[in-house]
Backbone as CSV, one residue per row, in Angstrom:
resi,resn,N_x,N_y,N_z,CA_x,CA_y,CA_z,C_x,C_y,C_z
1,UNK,12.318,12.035,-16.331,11.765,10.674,-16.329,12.269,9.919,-15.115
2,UNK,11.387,9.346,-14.375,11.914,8.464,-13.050,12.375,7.377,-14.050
3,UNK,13.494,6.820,-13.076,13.960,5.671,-13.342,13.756,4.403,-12.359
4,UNK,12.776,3.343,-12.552,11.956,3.016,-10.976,12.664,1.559,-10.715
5,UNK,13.865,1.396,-11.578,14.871,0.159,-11.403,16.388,0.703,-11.185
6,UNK,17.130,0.030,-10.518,18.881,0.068,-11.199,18.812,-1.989,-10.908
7,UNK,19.991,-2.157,-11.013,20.271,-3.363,-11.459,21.677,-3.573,-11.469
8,UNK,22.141,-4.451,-10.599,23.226,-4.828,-9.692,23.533,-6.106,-10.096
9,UNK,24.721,-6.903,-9.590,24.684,-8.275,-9.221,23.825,-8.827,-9.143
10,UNK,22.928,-8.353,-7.889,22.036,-9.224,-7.005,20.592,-8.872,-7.487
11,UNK,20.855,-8.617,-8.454,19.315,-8.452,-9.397,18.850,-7.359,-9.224
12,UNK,17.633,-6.577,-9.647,16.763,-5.292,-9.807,16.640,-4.880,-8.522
13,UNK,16.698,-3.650,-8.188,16.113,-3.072,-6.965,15.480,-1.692,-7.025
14,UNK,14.505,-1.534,-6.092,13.479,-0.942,-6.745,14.354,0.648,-5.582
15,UNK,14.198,2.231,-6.345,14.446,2.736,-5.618,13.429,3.586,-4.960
16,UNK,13.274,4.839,-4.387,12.273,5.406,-3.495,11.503,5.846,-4.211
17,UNK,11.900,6.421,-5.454,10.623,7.408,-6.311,9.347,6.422,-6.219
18,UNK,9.497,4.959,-7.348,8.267,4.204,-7.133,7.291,3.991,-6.140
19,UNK,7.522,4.219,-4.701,6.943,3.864,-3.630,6.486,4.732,-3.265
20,UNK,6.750,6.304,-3.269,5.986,7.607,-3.215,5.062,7.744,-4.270
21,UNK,5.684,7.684,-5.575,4.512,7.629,-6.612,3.651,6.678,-6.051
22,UNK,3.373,5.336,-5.894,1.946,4.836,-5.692,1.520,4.937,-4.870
23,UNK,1.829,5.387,-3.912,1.948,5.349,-2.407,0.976,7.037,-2.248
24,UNK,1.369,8.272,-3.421,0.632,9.566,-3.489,-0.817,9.029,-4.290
25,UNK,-0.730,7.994,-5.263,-1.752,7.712,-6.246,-2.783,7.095,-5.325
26,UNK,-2.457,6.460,-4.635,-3.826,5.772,-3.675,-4.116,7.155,-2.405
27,UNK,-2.858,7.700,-1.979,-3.627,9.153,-0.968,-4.587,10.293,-1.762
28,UNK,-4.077,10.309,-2.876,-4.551,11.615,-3.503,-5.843,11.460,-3.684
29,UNK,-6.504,10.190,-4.278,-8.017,9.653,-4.200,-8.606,9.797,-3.286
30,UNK,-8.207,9.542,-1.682,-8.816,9.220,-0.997,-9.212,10.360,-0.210
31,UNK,-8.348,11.307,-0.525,-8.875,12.616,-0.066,-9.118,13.559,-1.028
32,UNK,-9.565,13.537,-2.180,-10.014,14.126,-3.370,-11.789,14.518,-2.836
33,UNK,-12.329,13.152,-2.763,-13.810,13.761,-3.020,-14.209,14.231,-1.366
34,UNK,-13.766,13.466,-0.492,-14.473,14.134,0.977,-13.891,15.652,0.977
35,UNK,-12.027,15.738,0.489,-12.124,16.883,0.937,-12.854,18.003,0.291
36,UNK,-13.497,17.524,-1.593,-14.394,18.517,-2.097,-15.435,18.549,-1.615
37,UNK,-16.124,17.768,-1.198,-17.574,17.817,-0.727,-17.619,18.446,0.951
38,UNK,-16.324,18.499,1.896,-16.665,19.025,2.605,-16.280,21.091,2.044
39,UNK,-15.982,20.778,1.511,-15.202,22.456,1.121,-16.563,23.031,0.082
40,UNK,-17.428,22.689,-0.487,-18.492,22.726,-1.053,-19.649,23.121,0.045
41,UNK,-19.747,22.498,1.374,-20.217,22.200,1.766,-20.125,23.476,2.991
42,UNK,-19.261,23.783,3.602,-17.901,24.418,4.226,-18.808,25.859,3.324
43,UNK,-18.425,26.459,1.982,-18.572,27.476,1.239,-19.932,27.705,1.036
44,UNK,-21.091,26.812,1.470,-22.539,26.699,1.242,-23.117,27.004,0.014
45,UNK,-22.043,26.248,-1.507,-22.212,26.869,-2.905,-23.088,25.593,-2.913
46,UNK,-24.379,26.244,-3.920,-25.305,25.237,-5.019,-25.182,23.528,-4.191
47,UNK,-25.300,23.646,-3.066,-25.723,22.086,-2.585,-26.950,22.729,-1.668
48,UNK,-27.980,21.745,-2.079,-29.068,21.904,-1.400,-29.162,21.660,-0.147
49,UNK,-30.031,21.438,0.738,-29.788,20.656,2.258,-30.259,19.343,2.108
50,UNK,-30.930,18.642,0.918,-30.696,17.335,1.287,-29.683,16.566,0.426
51,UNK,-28.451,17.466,-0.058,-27.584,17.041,-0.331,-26.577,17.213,0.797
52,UNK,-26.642,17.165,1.812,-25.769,17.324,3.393,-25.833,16.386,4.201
53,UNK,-24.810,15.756,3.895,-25.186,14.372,4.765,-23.911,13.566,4.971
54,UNK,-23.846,12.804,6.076,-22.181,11.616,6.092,-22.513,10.823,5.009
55,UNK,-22.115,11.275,3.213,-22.451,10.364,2.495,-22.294,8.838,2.892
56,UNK,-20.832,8.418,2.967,-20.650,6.685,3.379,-21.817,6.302,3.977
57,UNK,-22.833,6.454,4.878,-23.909,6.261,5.580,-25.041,6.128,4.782
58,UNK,-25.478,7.964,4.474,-26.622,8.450,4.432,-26.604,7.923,2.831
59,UNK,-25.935,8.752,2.137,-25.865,8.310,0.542,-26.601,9.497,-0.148
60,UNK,-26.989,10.307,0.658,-27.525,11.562,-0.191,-26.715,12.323,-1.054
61,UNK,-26.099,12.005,-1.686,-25.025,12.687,-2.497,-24.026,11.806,-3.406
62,UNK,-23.558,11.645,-4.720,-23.061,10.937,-5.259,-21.278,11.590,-5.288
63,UNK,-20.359,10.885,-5.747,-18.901,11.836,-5.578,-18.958,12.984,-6.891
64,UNK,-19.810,12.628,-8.137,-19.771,13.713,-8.784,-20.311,14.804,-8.295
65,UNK,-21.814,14.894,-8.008,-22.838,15.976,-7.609,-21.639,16.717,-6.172
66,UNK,-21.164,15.684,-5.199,-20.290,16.530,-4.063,-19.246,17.430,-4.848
67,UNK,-18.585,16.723,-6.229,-17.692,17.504,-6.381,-17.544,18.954,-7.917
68,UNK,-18.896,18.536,-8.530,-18.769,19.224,-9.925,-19.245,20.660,-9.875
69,UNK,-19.045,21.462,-8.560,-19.324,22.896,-8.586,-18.728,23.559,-7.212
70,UNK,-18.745,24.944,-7.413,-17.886,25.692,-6.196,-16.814,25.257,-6.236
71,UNK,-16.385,25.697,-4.869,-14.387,25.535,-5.028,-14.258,23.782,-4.696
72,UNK,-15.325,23.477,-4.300,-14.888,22.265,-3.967,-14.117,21.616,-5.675
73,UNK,-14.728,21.513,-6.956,-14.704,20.974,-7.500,-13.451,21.588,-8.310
74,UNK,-12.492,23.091,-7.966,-11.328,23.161,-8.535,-10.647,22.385,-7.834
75,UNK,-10.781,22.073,-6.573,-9.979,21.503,-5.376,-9.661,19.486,-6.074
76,UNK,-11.262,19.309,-6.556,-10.794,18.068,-7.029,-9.941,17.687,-8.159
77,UNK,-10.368,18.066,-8.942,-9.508,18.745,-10.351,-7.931,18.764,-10.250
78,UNK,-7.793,19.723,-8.888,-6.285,20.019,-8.698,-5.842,18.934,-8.437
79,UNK,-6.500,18.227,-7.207,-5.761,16.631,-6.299,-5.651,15.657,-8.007
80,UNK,-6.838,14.900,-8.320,-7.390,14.207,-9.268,-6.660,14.497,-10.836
81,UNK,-6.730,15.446,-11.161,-5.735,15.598,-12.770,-4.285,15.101,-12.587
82,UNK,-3.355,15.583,-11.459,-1.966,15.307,-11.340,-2.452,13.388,-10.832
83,UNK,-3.233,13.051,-10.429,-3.176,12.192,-10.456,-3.162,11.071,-11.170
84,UNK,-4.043,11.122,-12.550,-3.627,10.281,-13.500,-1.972,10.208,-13.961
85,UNK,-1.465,11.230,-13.942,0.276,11.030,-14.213,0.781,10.633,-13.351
86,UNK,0.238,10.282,-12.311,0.826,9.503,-10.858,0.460,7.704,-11.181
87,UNK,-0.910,7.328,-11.611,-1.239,6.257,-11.635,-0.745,5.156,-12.852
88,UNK,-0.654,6.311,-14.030,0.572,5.893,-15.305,1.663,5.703,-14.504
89,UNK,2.699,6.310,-14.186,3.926,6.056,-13.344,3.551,4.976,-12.656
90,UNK,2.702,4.911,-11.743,2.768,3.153,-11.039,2.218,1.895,-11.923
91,UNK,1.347,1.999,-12.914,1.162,1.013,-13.653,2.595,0.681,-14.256
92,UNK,2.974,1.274,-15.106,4.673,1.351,-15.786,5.342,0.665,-14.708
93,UNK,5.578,1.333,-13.305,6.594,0.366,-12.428,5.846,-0.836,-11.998
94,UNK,4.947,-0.591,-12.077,4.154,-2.425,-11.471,4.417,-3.086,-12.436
95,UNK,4.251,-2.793,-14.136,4.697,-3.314,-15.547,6.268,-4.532,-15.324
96,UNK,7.477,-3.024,-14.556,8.547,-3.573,-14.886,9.337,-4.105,-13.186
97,UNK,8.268,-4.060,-12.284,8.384,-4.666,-11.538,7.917,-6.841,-11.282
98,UNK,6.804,-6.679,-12.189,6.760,-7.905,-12.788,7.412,-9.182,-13.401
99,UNK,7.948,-7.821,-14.000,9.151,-8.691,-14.891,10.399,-8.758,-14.171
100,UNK,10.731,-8.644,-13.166,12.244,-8.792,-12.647,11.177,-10.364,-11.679
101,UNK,9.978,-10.756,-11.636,9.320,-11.873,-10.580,9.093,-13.148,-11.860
102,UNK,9.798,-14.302,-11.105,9.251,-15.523,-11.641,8.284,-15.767,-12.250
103,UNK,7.078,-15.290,-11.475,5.683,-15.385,-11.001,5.289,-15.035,-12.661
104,UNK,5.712,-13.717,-13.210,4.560,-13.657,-14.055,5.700,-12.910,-15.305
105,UNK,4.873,-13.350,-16.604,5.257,-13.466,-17.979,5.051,-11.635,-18.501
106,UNK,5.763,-11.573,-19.424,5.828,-10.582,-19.745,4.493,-10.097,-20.597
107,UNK,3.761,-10.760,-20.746,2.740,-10.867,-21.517,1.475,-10.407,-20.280
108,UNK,1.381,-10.973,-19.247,0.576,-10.648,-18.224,0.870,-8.938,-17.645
109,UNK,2.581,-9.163,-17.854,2.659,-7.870,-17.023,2.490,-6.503,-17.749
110,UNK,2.096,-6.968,-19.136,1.808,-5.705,-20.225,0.350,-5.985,-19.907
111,UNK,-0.622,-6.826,-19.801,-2.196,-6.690,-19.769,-2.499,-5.788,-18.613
112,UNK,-1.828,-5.932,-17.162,-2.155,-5.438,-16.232,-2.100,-3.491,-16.261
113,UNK,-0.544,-3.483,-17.060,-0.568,-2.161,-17.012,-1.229,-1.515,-17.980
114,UNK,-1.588,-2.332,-18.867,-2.313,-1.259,-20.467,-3.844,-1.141,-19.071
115,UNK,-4.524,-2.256,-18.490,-5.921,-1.993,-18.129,-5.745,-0.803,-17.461
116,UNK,-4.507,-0.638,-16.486,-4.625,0.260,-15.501,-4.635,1.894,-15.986
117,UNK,-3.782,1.127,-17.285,-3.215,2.920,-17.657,-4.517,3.647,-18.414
118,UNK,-5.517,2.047,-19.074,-6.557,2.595,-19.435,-7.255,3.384,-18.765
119,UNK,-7.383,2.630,-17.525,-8.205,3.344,-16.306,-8.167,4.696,-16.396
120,UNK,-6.477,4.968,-15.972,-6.185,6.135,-15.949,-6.314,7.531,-16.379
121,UNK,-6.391,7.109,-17.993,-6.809,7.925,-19.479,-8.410,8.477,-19.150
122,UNK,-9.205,7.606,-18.986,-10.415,7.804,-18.832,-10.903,8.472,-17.323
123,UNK,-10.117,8.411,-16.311,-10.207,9.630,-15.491,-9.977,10.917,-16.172
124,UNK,-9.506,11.155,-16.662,-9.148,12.708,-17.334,-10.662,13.034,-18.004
125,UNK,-11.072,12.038,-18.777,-12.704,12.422,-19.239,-13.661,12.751,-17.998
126,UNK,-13.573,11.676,-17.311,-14.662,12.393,-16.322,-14.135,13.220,-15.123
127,UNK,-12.992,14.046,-15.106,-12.844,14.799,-14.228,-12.592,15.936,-15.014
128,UNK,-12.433,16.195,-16.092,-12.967,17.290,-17.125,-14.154,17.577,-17.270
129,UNK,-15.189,16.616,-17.259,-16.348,16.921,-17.764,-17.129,17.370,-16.216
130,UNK,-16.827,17.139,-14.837,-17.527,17.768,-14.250,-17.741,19.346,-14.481
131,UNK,-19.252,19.231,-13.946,-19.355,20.651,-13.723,-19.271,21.463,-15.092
132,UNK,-19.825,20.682,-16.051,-20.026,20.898,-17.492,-21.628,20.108,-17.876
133,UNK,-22.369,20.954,-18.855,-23.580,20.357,-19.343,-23.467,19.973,-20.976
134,UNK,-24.445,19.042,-20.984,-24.889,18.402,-22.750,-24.586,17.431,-22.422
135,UNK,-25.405,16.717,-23.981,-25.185,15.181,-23.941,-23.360,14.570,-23.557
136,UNK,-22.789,15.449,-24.585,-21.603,14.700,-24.679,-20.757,14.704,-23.452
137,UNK,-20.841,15.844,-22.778,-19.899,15.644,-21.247,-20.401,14.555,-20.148
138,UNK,-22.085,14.309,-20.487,-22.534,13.484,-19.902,-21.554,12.555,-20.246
139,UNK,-21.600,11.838,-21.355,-20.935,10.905,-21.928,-19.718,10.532,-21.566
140,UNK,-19.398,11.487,-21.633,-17.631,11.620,-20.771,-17.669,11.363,-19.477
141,UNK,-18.525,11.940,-18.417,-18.929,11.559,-17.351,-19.420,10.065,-17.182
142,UNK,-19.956,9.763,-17.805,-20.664,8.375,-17.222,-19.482,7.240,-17.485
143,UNK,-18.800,7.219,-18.698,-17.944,6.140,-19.464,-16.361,6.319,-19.126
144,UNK,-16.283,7.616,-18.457,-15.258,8.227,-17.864,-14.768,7.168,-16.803
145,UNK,-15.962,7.048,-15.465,-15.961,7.093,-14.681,-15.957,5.216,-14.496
146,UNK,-16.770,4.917,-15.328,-17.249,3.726,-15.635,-15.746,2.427,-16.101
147,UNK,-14.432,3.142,-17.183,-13.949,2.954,-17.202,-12.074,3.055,-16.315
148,UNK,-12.657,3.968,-15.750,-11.842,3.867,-14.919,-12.025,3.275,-13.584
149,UNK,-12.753,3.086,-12.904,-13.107,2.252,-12.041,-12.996,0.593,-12.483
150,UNK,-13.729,0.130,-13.250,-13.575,-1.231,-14.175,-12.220,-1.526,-14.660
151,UNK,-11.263,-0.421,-15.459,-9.874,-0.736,-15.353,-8.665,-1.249,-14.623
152,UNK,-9.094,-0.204,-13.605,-8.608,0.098,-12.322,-8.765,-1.437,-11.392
153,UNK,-9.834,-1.598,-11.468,-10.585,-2.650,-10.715,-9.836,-4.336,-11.129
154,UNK,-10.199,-4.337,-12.387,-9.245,-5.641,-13.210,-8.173,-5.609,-13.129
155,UNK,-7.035,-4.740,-13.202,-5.743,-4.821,-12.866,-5.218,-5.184,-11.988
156,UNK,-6.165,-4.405,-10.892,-5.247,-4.786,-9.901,-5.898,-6.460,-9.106
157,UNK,-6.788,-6.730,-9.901,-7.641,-8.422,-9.616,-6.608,-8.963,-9.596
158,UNK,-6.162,-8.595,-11.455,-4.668,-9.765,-12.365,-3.781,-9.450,-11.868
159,UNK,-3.447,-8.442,-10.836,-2.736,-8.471,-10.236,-1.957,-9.250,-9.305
160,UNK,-3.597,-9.550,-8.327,-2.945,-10.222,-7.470,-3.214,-11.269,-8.008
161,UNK,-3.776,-12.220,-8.837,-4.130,-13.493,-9.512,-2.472,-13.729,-9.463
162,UNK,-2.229,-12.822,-10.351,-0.067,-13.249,-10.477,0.416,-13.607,-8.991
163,UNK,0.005,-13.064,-8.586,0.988,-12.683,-6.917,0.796,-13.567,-6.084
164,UNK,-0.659,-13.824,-6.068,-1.137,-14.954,-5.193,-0.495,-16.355,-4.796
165,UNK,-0.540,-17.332,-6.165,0.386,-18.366,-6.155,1.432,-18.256,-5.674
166,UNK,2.280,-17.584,-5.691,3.823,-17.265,-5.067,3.800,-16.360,-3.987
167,UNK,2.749,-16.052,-3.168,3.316,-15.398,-2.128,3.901,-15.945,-0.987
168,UNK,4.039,-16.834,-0.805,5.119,-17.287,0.591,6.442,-17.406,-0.331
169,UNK,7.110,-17.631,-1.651,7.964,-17.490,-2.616,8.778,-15.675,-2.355
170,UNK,7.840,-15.305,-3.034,8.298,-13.665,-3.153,8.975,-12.795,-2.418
171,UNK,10.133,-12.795,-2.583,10.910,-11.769,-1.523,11.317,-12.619,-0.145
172,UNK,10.883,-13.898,-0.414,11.736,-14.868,0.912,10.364,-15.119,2.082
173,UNK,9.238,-14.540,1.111,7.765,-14.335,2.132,7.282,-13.383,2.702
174,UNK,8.627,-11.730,2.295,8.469,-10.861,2.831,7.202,-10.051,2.061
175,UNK,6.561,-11.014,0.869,5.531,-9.922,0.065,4.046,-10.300,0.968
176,UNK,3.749,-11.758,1.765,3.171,-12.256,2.008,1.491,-11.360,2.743
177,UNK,2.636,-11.131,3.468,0.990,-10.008,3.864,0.702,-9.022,3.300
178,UNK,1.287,-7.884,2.579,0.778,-6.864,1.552,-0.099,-7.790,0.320
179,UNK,0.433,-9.315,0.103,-0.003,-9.589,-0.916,-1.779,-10.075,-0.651
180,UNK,-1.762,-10.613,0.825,-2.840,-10.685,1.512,-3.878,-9.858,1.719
181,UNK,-3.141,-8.391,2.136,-4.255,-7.328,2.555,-4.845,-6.951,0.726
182,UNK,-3.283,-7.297,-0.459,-4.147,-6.625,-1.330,-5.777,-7.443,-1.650
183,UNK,-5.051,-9.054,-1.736,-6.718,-9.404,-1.786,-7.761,-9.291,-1.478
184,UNK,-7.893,-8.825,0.220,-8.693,-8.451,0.709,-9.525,-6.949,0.358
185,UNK,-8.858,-6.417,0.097,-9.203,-4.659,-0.499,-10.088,-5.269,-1.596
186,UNK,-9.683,-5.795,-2.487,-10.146,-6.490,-4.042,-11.234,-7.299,-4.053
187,UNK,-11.675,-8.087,-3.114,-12.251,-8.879,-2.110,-13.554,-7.959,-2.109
188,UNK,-13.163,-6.804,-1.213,-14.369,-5.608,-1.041,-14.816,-4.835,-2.530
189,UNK,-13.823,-4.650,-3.055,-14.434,-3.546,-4.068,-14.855,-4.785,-5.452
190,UNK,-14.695,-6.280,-5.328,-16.100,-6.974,-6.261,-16.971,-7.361,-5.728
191,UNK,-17.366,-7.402,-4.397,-18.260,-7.746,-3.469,-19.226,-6.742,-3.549
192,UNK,-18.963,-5.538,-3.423,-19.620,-4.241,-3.837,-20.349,-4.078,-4.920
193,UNK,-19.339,-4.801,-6.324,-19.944,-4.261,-7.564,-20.704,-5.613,-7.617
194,UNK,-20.625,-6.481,-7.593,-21.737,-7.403,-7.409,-22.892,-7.238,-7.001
195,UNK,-22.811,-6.906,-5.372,-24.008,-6.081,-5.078,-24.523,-5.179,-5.668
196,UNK,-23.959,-4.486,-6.205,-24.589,-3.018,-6.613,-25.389,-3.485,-8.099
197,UNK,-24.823,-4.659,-8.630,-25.459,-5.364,-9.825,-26.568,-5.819,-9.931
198,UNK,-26.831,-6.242,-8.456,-28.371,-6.747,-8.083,-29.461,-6.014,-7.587
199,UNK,-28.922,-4.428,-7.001,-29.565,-3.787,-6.436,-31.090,-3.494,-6.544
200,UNK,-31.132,-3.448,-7.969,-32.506,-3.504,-8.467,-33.480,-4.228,-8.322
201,UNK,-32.872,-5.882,-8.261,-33.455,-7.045,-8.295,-33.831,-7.105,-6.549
202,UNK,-32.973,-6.511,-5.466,-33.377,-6.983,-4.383,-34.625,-6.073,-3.855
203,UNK,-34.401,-4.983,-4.022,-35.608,-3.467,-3.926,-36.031,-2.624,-5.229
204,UNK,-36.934,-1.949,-4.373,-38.199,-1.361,-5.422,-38.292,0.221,-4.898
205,UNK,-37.547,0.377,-3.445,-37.963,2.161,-3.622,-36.840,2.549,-4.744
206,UNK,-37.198,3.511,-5.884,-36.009,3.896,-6.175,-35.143,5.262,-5.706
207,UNK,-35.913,5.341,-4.206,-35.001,7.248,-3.565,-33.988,5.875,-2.892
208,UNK,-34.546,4.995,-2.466,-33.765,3.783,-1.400,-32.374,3.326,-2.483
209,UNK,-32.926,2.951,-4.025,-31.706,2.398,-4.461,-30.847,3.133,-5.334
210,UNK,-31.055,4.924,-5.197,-30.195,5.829,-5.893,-29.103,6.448,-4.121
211,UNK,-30.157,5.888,-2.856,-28.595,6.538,-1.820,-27.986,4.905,-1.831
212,UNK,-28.540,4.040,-1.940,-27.842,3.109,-1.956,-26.320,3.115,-2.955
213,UNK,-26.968,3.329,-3.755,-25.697,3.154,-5.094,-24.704,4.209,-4.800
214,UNK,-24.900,5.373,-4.394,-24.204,6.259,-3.752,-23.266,5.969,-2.433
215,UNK,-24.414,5.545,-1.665,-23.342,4.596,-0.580,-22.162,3.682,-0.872
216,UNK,-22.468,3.011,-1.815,-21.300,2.119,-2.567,-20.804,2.567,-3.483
217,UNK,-20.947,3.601,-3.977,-20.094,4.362,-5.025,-18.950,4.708,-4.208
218,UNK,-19.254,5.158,-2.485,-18.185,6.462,-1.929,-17.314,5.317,-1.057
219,UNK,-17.891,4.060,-0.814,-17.035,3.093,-0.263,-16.309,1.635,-1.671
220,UNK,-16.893,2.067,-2.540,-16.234,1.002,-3.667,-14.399,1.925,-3.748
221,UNK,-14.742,3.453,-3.701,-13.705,4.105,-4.157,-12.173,4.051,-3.036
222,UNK,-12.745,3.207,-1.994,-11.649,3.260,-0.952,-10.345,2.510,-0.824
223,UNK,-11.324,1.018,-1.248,-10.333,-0.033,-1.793,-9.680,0.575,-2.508
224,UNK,-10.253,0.575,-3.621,-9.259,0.745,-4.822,-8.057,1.864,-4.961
225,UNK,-8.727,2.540,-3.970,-7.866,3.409,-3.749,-6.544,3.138,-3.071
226,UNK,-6.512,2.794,-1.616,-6.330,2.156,-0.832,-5.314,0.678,-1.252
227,UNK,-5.440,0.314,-2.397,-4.560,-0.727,-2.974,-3.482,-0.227,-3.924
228,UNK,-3.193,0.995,-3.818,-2.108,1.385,-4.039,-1.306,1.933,-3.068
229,UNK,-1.717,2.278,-2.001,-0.782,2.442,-0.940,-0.421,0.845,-0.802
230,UNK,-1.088,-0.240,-0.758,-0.469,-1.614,-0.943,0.123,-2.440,-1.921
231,UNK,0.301,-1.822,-2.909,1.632,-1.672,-4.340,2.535,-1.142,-3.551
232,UNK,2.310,0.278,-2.726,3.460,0.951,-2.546,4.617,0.298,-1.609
233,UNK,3.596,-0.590,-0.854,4.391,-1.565,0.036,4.766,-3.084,-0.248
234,UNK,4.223,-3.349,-1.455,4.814,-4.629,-2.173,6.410,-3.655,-2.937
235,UNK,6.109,-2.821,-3.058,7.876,-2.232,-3.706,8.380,-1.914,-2.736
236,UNK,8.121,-1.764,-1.457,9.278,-1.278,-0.663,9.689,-2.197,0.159
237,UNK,8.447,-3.454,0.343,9.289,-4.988,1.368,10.233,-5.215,-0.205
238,UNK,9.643,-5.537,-1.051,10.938,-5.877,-2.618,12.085,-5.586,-2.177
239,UNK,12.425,-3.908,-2.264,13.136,-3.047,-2.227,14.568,-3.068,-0.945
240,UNK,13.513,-3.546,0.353,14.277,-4.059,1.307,14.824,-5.208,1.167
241,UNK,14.358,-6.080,0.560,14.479,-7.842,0.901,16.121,-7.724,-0.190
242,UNK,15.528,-7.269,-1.258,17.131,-7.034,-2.120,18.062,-6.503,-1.973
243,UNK,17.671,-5.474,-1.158,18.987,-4.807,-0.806,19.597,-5.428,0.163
244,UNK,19.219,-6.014,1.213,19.408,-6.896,2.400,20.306,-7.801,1.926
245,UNK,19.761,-8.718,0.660,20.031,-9.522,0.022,21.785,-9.529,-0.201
246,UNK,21.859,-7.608,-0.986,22.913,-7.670,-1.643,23.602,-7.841,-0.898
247,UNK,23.617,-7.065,0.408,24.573,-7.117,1.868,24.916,-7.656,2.009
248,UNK,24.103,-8.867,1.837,25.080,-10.320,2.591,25.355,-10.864,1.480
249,UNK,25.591,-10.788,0.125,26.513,-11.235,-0.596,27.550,-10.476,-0.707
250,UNK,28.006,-9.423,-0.149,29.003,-8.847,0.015,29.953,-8.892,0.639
């Protein structure tokens, strides 16, 4: 079991495990589906040719269809499964990293991590169910995917909702710009789902608004991704600012 606190004089300090754990939880995503879809792609298994394309762009391809067959899709499996026990571990330290901050109640800092860890749970459904048929894996697939993204997504909102108010406060101001870039990431990935909410309402081809949704499926997943390498660096300015701290009370 990591232990992602000790606790001194000079209050909580966070040690290295936490900051690799979230810090692997936002890399491991981000190279999960390109690197299956190019290794799929790479092996010339069961993808057609107009599934070949710079998805982010083109959109001919969704991250399931790139990743639920050939080796690409043990490859995701492998990155993606160890990863939910990576993203539990950082919800838990974001949990009890909360609670050593002014900023936010113990009550907030249990909502944030149950959404996230929800998230988490429900990756395991839809990265099981690729590359499986019937209603019910569908099911798993769609609500899988659905909830973990939406989990994922709210947490780390209430996240920074907490953080926000106090960031020139936090760490002496040293959280100030991680706490910044996180908004901005968060910024993109509801801007996205917004859009993608209307998609229907703005167009009528539907080949136009299935690469569309695809297009924003493979760039919604970046942020979010991507905002855990910026957890990983709200625990490690922490991590510095306290220890610094203790120094000079010494």
């Amino acid at each position: 079991m990591v232990v992602p606190f000790r606790t001194n004089r000079s209050g909580p300090t966070i040690l290295v495990a936490p900051v690799t754990i979230a810090l692997l939880a936002g890399l491991l995503p981000l190279l999960a589906a390109p690197a299956a879809y190019l290794l799929n792609v790479h092996a010339a298994t069961n993808l057609a040719p107009e599934f070949i394309c710079l998805p982010y762009l083109d959109g001919c391809v969704s991250i399931s269809r790139a990743a639920r067959s050939g080796p690409g899709l043990l490859l995701f499996r492998a990155l993606m499964l160890p990863n939910v026990f990576l993203l539990l571990l950082t919800w838990e330290n974001v949990r009890k990293w909360l609670l050593t901050l002014p900023a936010c109640s113990r009550r907030r800092a249990w909502t944030i991590a149950l959404l996230g860890m929800a998230g988490a749970v429900f990756l395991v459904f839809y990265v099981t169910s690729l590359g499986t048929e019937g209603e019910w894996y569908r099911w798993q697939r769609r609500y899988g995917v659905t909830i973990y993204f939406g989990g994922t997504a709210l947490a780390q909102l209430l996240l920074v909702a907490v953080l926000w108010p106090a960031r020139r406060q936090l760490a002496a101001g040293r959280l100030l710009q991680p706490i910044v870039t996180l908004l901005a990431l968060i910024s993109v990935q509801w801007a996205l789902g917004v859009f993608s909410a209307f998609k229907r309402l703005l167009f009528e081809d539907p080949d136009f608004i299935d690469r569309l949704e695809n297009v924003i499926e493979w760039w919604y997943a970046l942020p979010m991704a991507m905002g855990f390498i910026v957890i990983a660096w709200l625990f490690r300015r922490s991590s510095v600012h306290l220890q610094s701290a203790a120094a000079n009370q010494s």
